[in-house]
C-alpha positions as CSV (number, residue, x, y, z in Angstrom):
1,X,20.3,11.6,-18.5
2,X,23.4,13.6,-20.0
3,X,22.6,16.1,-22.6
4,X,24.7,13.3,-25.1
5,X,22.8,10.4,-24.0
6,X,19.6,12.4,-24.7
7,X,19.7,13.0,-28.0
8,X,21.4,9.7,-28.6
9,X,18.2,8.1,-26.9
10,X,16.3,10.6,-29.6
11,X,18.4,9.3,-32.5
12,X,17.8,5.7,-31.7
13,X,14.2,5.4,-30.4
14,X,12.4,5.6,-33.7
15,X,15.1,2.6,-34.8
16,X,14.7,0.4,-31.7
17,X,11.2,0.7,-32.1
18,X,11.2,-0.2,-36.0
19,X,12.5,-3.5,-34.3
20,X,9.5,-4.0,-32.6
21,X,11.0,-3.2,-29.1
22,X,11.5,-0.1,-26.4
23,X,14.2,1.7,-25.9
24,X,15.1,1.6,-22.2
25,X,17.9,3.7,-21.5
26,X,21.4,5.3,-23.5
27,X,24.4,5.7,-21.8
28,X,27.7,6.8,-23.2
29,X,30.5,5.6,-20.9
30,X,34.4,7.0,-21.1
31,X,36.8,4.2,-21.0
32,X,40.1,5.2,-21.4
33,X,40.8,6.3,-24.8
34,X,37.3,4.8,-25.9
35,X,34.2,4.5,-25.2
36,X,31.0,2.6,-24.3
37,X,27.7,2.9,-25.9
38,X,25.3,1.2,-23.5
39,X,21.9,0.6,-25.3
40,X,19.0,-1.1,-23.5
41,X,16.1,-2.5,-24.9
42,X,12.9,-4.1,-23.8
43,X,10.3,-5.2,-24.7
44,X,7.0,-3.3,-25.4
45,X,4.7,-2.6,-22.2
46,X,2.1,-4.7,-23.1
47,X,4.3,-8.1,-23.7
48,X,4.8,-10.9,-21.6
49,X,8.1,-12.6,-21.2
50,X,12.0,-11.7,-22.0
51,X,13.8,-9.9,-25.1
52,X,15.3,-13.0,-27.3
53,X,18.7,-13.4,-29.1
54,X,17.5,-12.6,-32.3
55,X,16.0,-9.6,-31.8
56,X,18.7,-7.4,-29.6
57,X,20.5,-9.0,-32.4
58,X,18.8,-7.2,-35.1
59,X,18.5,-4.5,-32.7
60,X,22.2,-4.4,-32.5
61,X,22.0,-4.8,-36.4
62,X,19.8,-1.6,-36.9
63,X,20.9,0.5,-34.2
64,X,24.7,0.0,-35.4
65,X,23.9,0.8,-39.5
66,X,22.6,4.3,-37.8
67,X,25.5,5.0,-35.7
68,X,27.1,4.4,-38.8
69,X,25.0,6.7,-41.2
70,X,24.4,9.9,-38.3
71,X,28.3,9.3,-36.9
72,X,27.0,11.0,-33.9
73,X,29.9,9.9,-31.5
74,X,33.4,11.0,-32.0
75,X,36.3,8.6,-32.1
76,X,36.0,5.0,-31.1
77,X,33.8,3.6,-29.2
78,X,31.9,0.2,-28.6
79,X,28.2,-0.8,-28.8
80,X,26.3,-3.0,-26.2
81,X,23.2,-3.7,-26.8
82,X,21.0,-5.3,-23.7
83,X,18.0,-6.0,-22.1
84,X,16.9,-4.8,-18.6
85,X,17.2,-8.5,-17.0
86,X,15.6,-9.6,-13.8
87,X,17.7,-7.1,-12.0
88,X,16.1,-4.6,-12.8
89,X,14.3,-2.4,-10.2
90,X,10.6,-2.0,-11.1
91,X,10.2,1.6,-10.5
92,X,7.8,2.8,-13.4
93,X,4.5,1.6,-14.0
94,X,5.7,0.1,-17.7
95,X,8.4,-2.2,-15.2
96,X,5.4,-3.7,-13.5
97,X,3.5,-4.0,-16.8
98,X,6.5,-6.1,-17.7
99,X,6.9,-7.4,-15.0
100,X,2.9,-9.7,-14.7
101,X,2.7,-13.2,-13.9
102,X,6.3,-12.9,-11.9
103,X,6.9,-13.3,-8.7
104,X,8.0,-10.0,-7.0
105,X,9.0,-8.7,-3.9
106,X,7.4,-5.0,-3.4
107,X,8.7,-2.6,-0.6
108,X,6.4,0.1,0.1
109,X,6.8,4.1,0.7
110,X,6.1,3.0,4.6
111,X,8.4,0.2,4.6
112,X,6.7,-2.6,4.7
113,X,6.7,-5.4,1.9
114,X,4.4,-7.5,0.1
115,X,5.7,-10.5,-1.6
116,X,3.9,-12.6,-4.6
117,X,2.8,-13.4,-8.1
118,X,1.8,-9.8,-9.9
119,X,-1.2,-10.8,-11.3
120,X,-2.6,-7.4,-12.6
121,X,-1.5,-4.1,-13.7
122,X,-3.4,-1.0,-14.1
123,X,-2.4,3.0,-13.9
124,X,-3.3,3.5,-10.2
125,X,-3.0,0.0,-8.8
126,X,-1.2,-3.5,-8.5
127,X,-2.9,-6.7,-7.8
128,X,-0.2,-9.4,-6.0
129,X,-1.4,-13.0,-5.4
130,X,0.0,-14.5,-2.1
131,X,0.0,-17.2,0.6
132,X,-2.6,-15.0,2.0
133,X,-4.5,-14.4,-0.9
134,X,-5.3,-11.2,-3.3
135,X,-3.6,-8.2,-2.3
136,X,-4.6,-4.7,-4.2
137,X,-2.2,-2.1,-3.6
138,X,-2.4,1.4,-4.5
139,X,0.7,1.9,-6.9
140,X,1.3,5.4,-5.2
141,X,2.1,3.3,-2.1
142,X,4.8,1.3,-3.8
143,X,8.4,2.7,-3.7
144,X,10.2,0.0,-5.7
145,X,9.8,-4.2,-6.6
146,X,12.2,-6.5,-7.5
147,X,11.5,-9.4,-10.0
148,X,12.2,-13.0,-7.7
149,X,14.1,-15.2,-10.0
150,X,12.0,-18.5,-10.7
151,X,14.1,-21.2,-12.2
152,X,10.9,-23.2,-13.3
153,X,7.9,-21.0,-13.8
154,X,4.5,-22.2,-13.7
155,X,2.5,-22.6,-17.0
156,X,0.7,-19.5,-18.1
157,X,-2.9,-21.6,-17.4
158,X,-2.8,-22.8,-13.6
159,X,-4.0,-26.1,-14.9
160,X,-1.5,-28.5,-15.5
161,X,-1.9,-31.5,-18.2
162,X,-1.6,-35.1,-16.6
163,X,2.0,-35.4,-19.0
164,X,2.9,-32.0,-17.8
165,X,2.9,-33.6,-14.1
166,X,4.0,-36.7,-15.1
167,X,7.4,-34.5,-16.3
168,X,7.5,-33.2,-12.4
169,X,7.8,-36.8,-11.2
């Protein structure tokens, strides 16, 4: 992180978490005579399920009243406020805290991969549920995952209501 982003990320931390979310990453970006302020925001670790509208738009709101009050960035420039996405690579342990009850695809420091429904998180491990069952892998022995894009995700309670099946048909 550029010595600029940094103590952008240190200006706007405190407000992105007044908004009840986590600041993700800062990134001022040259373009042309302007420039790009890149701010992305995420949900706390602990939370389950996607930033909304409303709140990268209060976000937007909150961070853009103290850009306004510090002035911190000379001459123009434009603010874009996001989340992560499903893109994302999960490379810290708060990306697979994030990331539970998904569907991910896991590549491991020896290469191999392990593909499933991330079931539980803790500091030293992840638990993936498979075809093959329960898989417990050391998080040390995971390089990187990758969220798999579901377009209709199961319910958070395996069991389906009769109506909710009926809806399947």
């Amino acid at each position: 992180m550029a010595v600029k982003d940094a103590r952008l990320h240190e200006l706007l931390a405190p407000v992105v978490a007044a908004e009840g979310l986590y600041l993700e990453r800062v990134r001022l970006i040259r373009a042309g005579k302007r420039s790009v302020l890149e701010v992305t925001v995420d949900l706390p670790e602990d939370e389950i399920g996607g930033v909304g509208l409303d709140a990268i738009s209060a976000a937007s709101t909150a961070i853009s009243a103290k850009l306004d009050a510090t002035d911190p960035i000379p001459g123009q420039y434009m603010l874009d406020v996001t989340s992560p996405g499903t893109s994302r690579p999960l490379t810290e342990l708060r990306h697979f805290k994030r990331a539970r009850t998904r569907l991910v695809n896991l590549t491991l420091v020896d290469g191999s991969t392990v593909s499933g429904r991330l079931t539980e998180v803790t500091a030293a491990e992840l638990v993936v549920t498979g075809d093959t069952g329960e898989t417990v892998l050391p998080l040390a022995d995971v390089k990187k995952g990758r969220v798999v894009v579901e377009l209709k995700r199961p319910k958070p309670d395996a069991q389906a209501t009769i109506e909710d099946r009926e809806e399947d048909c």
